[in-house]
N, C-alpha and C positions, 0 to 999 in steps of 0.2 A: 243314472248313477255314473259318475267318473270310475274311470278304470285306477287312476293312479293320484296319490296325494303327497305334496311334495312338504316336507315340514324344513323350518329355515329356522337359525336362530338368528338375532340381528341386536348389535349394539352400537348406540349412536352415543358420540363422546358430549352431549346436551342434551336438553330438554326438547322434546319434539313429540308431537299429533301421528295419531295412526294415518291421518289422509298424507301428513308429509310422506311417511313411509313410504306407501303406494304410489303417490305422486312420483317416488322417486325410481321406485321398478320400471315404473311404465316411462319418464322421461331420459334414463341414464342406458335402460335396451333398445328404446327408439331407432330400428334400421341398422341394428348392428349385422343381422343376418337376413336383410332384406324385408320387402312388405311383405310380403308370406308370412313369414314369422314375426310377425309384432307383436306383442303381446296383448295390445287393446283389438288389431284384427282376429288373433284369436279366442279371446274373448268374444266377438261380435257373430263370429263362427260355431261359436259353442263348443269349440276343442280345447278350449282351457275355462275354469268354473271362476266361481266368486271368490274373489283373495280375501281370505281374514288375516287380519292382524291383531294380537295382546298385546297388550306391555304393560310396563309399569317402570317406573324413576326409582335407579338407586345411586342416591346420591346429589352426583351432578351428569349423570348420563340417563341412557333411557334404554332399557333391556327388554326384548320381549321375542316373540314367535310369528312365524309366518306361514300360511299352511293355502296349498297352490292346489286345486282338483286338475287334474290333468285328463282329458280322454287323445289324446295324444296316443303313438303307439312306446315302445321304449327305449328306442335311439333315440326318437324325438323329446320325449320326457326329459331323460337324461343330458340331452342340448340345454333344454331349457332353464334347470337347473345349473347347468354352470356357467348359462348365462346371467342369471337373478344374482350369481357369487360377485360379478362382475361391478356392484352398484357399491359404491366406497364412499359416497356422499348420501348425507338425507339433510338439503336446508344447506343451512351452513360449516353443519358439522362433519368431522371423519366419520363414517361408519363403514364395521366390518360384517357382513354377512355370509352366513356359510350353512350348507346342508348337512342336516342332521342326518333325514332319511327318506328314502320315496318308497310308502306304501304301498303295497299291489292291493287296491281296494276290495277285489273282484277274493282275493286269498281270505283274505278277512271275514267276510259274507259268506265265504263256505265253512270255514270254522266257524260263525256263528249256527248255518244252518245242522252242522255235525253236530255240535254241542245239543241245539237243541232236540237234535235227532235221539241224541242219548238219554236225554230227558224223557220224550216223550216214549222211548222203548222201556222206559225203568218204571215208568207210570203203570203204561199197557201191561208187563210180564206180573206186574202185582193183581193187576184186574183179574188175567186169565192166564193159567198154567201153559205150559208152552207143551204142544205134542212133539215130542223126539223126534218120533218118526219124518213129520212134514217137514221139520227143519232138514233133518237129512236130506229128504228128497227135493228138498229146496236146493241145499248148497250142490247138491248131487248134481243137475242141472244147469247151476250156473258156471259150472265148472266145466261140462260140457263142453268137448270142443265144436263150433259149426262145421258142419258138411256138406263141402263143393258138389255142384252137381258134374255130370260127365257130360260135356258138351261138343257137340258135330263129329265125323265120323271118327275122329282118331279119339273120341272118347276124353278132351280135354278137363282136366279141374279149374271148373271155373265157378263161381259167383253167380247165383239166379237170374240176376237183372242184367244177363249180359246183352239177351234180344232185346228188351223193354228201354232201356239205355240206350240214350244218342254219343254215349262214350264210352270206351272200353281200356282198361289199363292192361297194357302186357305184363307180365310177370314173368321168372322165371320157372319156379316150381309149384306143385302142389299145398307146402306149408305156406310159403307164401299168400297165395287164394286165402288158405285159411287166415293166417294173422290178421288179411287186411277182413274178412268176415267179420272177426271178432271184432274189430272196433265199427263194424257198420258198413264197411265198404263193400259192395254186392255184384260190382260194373268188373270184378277180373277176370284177367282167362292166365291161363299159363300156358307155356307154350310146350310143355312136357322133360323136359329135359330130352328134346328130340333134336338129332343134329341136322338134319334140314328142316325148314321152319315149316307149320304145320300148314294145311294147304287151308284149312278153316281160319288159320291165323290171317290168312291173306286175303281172305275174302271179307273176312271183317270190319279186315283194316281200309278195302277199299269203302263200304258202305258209311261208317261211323269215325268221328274223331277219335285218334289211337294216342294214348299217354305210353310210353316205355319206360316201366319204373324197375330198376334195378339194383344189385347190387355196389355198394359201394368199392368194389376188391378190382381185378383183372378180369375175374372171369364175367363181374358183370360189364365191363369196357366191351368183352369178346361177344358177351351176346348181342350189345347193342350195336357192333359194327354190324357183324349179320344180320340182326335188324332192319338198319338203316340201307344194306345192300338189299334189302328183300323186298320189303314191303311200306306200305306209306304211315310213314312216323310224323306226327304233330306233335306234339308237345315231350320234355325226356326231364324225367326225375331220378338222383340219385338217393342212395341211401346213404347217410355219412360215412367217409372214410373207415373202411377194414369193420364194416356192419355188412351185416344180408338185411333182406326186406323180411324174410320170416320173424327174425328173431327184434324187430324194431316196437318202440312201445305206440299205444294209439297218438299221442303228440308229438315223435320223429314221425310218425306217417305222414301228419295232418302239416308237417315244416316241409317235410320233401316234398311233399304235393302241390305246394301253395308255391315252391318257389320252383316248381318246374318251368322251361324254358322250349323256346320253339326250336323244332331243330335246326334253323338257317342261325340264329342264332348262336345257339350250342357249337356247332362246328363253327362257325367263324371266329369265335371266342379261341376254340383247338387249333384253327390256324395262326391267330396272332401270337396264340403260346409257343409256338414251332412246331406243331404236331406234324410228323411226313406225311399223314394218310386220311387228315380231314378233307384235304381239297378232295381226294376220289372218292372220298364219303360222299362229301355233296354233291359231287355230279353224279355219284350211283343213285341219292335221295332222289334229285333232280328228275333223273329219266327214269325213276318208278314215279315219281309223282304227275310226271309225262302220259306215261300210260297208263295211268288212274285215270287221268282227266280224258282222254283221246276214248278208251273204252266207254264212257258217260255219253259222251259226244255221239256216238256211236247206238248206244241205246235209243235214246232220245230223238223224235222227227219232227224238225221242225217242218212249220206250214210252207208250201208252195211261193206263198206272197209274202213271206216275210221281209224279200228283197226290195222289193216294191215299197213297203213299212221305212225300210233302214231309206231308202232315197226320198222319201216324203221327210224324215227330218232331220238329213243333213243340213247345216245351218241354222236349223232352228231354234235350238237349244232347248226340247221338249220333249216330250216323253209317253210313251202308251204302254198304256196297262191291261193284260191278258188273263182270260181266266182260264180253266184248265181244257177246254176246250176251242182254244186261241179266240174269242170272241172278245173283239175290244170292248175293254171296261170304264176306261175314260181314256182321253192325252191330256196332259197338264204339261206345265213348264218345269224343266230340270229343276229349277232353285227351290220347287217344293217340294219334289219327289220324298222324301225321308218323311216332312210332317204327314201328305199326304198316307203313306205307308203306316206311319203311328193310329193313321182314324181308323184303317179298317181292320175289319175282322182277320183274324187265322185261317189258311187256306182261299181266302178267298182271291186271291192274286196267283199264279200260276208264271206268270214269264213277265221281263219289263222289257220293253227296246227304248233307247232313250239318247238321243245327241248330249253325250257330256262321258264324265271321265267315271268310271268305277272304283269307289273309295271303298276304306277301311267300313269307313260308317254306314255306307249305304248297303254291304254284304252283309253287316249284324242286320240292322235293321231288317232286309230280305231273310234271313234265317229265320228272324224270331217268326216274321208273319208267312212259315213255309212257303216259300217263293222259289220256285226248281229252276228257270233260268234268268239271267240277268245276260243281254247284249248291250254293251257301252262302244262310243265311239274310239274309247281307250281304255286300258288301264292303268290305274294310278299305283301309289307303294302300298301294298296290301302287307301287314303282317302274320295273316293267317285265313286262309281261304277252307270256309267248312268243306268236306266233301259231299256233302248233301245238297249243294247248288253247283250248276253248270255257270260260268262265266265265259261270255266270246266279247271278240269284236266285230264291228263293221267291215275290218279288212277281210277278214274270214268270209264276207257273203260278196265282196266287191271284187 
């Protein structure tokens, strides 16, 4: 089902065929905004549906409708439409076309589903008397607020899933946890409204990817800098301007979330705007993310001969694979490294050593199939390194 349907009126000063019509979208938007957007490419995509066209002749012209399924999202919709405005010919004639309206398809199918809901409630309450009681302790329940559990020693309000979760959202306070409960969200902690950051907060944060979602105001700017001077922030989402996180409805959560941003990122965006004190953000971020990575390091023993391994395939451009007991599982050549990692199973790889460069792609791909370390003979521009893998290089053992 299309998300969105765009209806058009269109009148042509002659006589003309529903294919001229079409004929004329698709040749008059032809690479106006590049091949990406063509509209027969997306067509062929399946991000824009079947163009219908009506008409009918009144007169000496030709009047009728245009109706566009779009699964596009609604910047893009909206483009598309005022590109189809742009078509002033059909044939040989003037024509004017203009948007009437773009349906949110997805709106419509839930008022039918309500509608029908009401129906089928008005059927049911004739069937069977309704118990007062159970309705009460129905609404009584949904009404309900959820309740954070108290987690690590400073007793924090957090979200049940916050061990179970390979992610954890910091929060500010207590309601907070709750609001994002209420719409489902189970991965938070708060940090207590506690002026030094909680010492569970930081141990957390070294183990798991950390979102810091906060307030849209000052004061949530102020938590995030100390924050970001404490402990290791990946990703940072605000609440919109002069909002709290508590008081946001479940689709502000699900917008802030979605457009959260890394924190190298985030500050360097604060630095182009002139911010004085993003730059000492990031080198505070910088050298906690330092000794995040240096304490792993540190955990972690590698083998005896792994040096031996790294001079066996300098130049080669290949690669061995370890299982959690360092016992080579095969060597392959670099340029398969990724498919190979797609055949096999979960856990079953443990370390890579490999002559070639450490990409973005190749640290998902290791995450998804838990792979705890990767040594590359480099590394490349990563935009986000889980904390759940160790990455070195060659120079580190040479």
């Amino acid at each position: 089902m299309s998300k969105y349907l765009i209806r058009a009126r269109i009148q042509v000063d002659g006589t003309v065929e529903k294919h001229d019509i079409i004929g004329a979208l698709f040749g008059q938007t032809e690479g106006l905004f590049g091949e990406q957007f063509d509209l027969k490419m997306l067509q062929d995509k399946g991000r824009v549906g079947r163009i219908i066209v009506n008409t009918k002749v009144q007169g000496s012209k030709t009047v009728g409708e245009i109706q566009i399924p779009s699964n596009l999202d609604r910047v893009e919709t909206a483009l598309l439409a005022a590109m189809i405005e742009s078509v002033d010919r059909v044939g040989p004639y003037d024509a004017k076309l203009e948007v009437v309206e773009i349906v949110d398809l997805r709106i419509e199918k839930i008022k039918k589903i309500i509608d029908r809901a009401v129906e089928i409630l008005k059927k049911w309450s004739k069937e069977k008397s309704p118990d007062l009681k159970e309705i009460i302790q129905d609404i009584q329940e949904l009404l309900k607020l959820p309740e954070p559990i108290s987690y690590g020693k400073e007793e924090l309000p957090a979200g049940p899933d916050v061990d179970k979760s390979d992610t954890i959202i910091i929060v500010e306070g207590r309601a907070d946890v709750i609001n994002l409960l209420r719409y489902g969200i189970k991965n938070a902690i708060a940090i207590g409204g506690a002026r030094k950051i909680p010492e569970t907060i930081r141990e957390l944060s070294k183990k798991k990817k950390t979102i810091v979602f906060v307030d849209g105001d000052h004061v949530g700017e102020l938590i995030l800098k100390e924050l970001l001077k404490n402990i290791k922030v990946d990703l940072i989402a605000r609440a919109p301007p002069g909002k709290e996180v508590e008081e946001l409805t479940g689709k502000e959560i699900e917008e802030a979330l979605s457009k959260a941003v890394d924190y190298k990122t985030y500050l360097e965006n604060l630095i182009k705007e002139g911010s004085k004190d993003a730059q000492q953000l990031l080198q505070a971020q910088e050298k906690v993310r330092g000794e995040v990575e240096e304490a792993r390091r540190e955990e972690i023993s590698l083998p005896a001969g792994i040096v031996e391994d790294i001079k066996s395939l300098l130049g080669t451009l290949e690669a061995i694979l370890y299982d959690s007991n360092w016992g080579k599982i095969k060597r392959i050549p670099t340029r398969d490294l990724v498919d190979e990692l797609s055949k096999l199973p979960e856990n079953n790889v443990n370390a890579i050593v490999f002559d070639g460069i450490v990409t973005q792609r190749l640290l998902d791909k290791a995450v998804e199939k838990n792979v705890k370390i990767v040594v590359g003979a480099k590394v490349g521009k990563i935009t986000y390194k889980p904390p759940e893998i160790l990455v070195l290089t060659f120079s580190e053992f040479m």
